[in-house]
N, CA, C and O atoms as a GROMACS GRO file, in nm:
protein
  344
    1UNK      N    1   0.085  -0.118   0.000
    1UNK     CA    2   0.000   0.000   0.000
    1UNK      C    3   0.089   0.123   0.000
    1UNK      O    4   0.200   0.122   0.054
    2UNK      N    5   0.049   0.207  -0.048
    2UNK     CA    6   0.134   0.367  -0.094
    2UNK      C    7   0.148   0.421   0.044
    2UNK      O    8   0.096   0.373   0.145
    3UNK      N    9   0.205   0.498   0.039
    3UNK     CA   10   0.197   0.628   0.149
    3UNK      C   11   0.112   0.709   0.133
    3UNK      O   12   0.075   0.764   0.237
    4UNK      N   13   0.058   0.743   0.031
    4UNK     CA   14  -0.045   0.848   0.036
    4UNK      C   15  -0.168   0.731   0.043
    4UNK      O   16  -0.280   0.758  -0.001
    5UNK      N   17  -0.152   0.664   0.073
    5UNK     CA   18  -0.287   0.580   0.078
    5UNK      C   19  -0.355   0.563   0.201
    5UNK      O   20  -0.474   0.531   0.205
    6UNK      N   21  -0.273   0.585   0.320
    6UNK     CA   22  -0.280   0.532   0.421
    6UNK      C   23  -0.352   0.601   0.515
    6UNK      O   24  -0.380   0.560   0.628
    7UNK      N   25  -0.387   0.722   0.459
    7UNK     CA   26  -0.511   0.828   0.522
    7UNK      C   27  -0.651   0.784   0.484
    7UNK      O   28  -0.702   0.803   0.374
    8UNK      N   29  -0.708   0.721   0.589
    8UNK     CA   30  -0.821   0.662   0.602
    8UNK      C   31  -0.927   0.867   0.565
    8UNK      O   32  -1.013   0.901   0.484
    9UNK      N   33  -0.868   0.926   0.653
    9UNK     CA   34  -0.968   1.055   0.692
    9UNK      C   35  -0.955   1.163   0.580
    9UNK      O   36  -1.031   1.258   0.602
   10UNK      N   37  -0.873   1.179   0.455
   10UNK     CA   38  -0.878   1.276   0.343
   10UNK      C   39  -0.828   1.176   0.195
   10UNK      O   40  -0.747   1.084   0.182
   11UNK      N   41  -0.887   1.219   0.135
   11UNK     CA   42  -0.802   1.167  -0.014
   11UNK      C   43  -0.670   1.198  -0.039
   11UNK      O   44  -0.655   1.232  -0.156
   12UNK      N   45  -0.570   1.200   0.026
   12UNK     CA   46  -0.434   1.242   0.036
   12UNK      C   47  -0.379   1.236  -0.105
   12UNK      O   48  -0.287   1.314  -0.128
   13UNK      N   49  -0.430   1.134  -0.232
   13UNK     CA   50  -0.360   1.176  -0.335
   13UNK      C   51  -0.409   1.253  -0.421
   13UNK      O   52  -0.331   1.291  -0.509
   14UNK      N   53  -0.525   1.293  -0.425
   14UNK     CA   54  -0.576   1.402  -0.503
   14UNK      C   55  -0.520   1.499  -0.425
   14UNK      O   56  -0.447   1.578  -0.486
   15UNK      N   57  -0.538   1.521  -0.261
   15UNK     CA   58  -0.542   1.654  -0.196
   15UNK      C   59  -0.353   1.661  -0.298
   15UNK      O   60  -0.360   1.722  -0.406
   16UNK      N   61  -0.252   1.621  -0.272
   16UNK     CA   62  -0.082   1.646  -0.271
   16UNK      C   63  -0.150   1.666  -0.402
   16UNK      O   64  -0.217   1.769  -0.390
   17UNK      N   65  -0.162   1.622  -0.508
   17UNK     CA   66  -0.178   1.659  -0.666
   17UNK      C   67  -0.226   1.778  -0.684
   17UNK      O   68  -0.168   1.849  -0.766
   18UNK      N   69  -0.340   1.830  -0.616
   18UNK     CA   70  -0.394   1.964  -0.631
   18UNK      C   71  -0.305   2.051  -0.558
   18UNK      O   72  -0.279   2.157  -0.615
   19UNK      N   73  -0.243   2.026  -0.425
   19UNK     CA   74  -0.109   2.118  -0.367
   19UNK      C   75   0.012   2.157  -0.454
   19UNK      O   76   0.052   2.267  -0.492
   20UNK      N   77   0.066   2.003  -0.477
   20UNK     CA   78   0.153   2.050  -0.590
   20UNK      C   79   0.150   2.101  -0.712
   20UNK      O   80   0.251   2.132  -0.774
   21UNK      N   81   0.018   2.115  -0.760
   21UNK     CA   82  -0.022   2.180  -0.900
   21UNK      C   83   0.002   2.360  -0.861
   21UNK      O   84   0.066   2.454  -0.909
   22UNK      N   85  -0.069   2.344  -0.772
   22UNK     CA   86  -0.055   2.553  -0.712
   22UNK      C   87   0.081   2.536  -0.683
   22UNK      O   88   0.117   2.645  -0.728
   23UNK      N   89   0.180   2.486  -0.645
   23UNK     CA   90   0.333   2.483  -0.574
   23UNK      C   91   0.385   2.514  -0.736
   23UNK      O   92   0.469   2.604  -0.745
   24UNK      N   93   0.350   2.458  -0.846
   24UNK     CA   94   0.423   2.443  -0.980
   24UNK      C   95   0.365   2.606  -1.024
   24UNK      O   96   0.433   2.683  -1.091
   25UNK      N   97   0.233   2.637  -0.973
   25UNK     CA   98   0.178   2.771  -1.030
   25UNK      C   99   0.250   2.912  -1.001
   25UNK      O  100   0.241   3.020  -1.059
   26UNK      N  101   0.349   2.857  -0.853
   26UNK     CA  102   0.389   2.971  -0.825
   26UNK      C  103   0.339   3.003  -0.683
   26UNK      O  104   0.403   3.085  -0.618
   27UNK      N  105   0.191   2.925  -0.611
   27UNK     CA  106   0.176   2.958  -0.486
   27UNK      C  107   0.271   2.925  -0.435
   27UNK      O  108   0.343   2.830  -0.467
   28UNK      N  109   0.292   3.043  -0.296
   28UNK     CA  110   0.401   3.021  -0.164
   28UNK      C  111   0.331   2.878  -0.056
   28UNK      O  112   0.281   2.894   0.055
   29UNK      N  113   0.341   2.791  -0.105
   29UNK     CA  114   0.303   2.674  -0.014
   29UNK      C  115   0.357   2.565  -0.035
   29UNK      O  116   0.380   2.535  -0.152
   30UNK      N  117   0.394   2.470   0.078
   30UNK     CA  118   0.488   2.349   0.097
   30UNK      C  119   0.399   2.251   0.127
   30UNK      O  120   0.296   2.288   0.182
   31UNK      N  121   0.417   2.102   0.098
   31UNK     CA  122   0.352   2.047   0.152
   31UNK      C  123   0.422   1.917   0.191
   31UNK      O  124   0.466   1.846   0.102
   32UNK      N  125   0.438   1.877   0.339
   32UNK     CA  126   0.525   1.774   0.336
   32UNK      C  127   0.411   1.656   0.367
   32UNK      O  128   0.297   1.672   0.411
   33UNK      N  129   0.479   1.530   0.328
   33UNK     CA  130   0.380   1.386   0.314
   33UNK      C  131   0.498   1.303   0.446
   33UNK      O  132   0.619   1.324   0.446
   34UNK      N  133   0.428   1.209   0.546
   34UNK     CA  134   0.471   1.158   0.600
   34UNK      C  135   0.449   1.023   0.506
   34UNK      O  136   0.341   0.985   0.461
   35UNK      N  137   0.546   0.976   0.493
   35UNK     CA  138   0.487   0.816   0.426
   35UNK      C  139   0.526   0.702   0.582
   35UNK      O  140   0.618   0.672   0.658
   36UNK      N  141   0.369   0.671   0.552
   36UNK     CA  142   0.313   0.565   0.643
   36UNK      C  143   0.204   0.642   0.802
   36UNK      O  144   0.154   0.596   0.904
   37UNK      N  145   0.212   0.754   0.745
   37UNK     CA  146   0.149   0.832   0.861
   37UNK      C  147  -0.004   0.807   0.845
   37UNK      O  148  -0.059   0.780   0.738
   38UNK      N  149  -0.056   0.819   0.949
   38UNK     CA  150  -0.183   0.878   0.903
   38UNK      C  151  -0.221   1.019   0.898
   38UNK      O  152  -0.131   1.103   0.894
   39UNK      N  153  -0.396   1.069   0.900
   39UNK     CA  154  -0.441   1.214   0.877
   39UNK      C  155  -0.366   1.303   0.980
   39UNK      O  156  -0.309   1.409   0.954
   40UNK      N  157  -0.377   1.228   1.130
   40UNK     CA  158  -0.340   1.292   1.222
   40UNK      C  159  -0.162   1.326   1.296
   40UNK      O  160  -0.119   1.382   1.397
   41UNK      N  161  -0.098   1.254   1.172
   41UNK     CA  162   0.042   1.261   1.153
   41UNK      C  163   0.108   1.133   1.286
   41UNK      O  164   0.215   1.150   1.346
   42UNK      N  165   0.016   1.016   1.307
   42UNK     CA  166   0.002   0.927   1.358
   42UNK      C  167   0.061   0.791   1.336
   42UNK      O  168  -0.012   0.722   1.264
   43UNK      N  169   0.160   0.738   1.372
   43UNK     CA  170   0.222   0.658   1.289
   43UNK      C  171   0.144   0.537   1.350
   43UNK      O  172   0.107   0.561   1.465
   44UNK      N  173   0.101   0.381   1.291
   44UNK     CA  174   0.049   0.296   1.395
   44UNK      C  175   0.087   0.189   1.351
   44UNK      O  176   0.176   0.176   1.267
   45UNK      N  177   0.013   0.084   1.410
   45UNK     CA  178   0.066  -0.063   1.415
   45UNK      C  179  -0.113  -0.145   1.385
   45UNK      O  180  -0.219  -0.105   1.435
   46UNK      N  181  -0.098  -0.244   1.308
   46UNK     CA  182  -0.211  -0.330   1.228
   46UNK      C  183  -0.227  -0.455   1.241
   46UNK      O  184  -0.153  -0.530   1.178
   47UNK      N  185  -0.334  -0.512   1.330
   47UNK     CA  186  -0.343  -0.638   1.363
   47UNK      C  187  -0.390  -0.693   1.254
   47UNK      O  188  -0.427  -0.623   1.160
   48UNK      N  189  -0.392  -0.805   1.253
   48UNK     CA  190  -0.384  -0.924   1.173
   48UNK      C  191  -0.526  -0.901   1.114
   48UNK      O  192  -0.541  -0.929   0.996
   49UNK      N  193  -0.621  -0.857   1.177
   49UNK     CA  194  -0.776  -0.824   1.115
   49UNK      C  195  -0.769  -0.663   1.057
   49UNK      O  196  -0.863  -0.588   1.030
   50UNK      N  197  -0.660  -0.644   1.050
   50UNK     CA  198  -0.684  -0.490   0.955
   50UNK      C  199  -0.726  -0.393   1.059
   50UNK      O  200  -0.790  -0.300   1.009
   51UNK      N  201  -0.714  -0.385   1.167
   51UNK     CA  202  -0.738  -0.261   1.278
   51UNK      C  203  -0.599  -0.202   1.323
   51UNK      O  204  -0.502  -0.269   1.355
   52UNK      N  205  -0.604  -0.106   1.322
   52UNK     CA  206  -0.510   0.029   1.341
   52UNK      C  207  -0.532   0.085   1.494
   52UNK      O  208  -0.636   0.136   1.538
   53UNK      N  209  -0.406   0.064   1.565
   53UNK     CA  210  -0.404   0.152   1.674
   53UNK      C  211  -0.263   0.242   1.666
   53UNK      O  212  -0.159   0.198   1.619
   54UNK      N  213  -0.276   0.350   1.710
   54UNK     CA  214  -0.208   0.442   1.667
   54UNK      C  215  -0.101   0.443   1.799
   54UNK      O  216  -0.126   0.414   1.916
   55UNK      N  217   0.073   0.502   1.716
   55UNK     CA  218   0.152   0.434   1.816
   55UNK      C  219   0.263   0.557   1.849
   55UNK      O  220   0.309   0.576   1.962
   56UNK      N  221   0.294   0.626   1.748
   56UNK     CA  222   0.335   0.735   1.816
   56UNK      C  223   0.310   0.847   1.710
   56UNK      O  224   0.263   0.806   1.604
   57UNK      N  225   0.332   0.974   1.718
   57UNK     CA  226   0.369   1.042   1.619
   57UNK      C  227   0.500   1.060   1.509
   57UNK      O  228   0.616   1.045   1.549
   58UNK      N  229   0.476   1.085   1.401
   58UNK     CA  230   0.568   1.075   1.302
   58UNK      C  231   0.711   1.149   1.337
   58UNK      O  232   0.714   1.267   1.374
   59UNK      N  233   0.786   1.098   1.328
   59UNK     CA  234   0.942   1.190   1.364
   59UNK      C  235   0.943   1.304   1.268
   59UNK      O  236   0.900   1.307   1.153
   60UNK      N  237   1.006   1.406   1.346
   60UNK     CA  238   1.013   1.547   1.266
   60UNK      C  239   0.911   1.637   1.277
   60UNK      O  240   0.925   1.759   1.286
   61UNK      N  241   0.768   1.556   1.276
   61UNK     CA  242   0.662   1.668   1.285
   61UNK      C  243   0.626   1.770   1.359
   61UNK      O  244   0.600   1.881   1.311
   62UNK      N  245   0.618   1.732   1.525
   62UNK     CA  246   0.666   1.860   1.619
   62UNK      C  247   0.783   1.952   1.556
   62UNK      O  248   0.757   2.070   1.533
   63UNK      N  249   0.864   1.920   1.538
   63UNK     CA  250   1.009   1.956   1.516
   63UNK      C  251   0.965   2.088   1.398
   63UNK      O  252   0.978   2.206   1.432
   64UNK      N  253   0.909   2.046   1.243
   64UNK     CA  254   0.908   2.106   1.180
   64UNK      C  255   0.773   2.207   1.228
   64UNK      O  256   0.793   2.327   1.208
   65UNK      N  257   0.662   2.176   1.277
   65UNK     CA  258   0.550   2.278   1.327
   65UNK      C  259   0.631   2.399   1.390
   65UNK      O  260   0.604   2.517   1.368
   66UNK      N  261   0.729   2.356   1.468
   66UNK     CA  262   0.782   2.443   1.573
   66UNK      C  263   0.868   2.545   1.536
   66UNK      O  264   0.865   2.658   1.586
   67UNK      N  265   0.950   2.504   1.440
   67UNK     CA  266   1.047   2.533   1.288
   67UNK      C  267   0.962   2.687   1.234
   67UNK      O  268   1.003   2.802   1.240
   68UNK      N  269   0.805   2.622   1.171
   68UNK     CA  270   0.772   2.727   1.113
   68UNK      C  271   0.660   2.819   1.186
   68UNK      O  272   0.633   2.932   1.146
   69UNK      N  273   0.595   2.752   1.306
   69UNK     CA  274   0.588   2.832   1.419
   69UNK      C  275   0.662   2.989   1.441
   69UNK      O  276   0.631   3.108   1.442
   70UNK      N  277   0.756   2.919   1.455
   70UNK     CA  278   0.870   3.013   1.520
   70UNK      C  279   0.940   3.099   1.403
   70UNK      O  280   1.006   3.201   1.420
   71UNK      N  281   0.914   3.042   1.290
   71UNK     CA  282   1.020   3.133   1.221
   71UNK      C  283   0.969   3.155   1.059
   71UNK      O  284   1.059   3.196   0.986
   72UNK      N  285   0.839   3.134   0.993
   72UNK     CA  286   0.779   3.158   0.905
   72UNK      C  287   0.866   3.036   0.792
   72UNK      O  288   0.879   3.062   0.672
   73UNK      N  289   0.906   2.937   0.838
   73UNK     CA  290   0.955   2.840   0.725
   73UNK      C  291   1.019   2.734   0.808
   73UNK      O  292   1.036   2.740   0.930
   74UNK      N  293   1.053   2.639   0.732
   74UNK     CA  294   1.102   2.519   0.773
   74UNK      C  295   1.267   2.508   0.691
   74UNK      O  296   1.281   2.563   0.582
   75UNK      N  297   1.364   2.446   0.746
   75UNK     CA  298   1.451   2.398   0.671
   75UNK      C  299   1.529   2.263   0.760
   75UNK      O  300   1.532   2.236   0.881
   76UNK      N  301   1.589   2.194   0.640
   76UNK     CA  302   1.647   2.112   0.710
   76UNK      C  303   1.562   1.987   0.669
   76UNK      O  304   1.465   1.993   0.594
   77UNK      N  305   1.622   1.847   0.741
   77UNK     CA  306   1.511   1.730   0.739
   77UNK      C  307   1.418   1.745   0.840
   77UNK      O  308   1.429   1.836   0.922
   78UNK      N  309   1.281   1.627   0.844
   78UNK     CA  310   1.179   1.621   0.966
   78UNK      C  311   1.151   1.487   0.934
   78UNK      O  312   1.075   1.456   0.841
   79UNK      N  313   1.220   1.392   1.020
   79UNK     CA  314   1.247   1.256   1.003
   79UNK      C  315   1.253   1.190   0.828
   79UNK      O  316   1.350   1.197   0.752
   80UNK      N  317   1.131   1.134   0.801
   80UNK     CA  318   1.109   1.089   0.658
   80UNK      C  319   1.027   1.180   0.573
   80UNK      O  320   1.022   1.152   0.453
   81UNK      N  321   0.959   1.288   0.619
   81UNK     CA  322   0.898   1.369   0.511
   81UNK      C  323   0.926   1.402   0.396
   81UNK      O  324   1.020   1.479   0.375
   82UNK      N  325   0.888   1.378   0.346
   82UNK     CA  326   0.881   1.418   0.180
   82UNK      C  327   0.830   1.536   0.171
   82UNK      O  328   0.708   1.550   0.160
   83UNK      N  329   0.936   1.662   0.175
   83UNK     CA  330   0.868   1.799   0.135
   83UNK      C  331   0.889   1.842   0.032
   83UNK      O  332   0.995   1.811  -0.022
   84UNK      N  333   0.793   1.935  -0.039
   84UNK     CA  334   0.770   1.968  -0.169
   84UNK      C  335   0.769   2.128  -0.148
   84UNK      O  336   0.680   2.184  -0.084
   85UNK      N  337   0.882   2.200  -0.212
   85UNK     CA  338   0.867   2.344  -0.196
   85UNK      C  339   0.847   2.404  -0.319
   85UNK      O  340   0.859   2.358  -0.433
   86UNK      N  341   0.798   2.561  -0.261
   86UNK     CA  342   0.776   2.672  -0.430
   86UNK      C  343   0.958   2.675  -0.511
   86UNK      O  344   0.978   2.735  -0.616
   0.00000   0.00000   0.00000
């Protein structure tokens, strides 16, 4: 299964396709993809019947919120994200 698949709660591959289409247009917007995360940037673990309990948060993500929190941008890595800039 993909990484963008794994969001039970948004269409994650239309939503990144329509982000990165405005990112190619010239909008000022980034969009980073956790692969294997879920909606809530939730990383989890899958029993044998296909149920999801959620196990920690994705590495980097505090890290980078706090990044552009604090300072109107991000740089650097945020564990495995896949970021996409203007």
């Amino acid at each position: 299964m993909g990484a963008r698949r794994r969001d039970y709660e948004a269409p994650s591959a239309e939503t990144s396709r329509r982000i990165e289409s405005l990112i190619q247009d010239g909008r000022p917007l980034m969009l980073a993809l956790y692969p294997g995360a879920e909606h809530g940037m939730t990383m989890f673990e899958q029993s044998l019947a296909g149920e999801r309990a959620s196990a920690r948060y994705a590495d980097g993500y505090f890290r980078m919120m706090r990044d552009f929190a604090t300072n109107g941008r991000i740089s650097g890595r945020y564990g495995d994200a896949q970021i996409t800039r203007p």
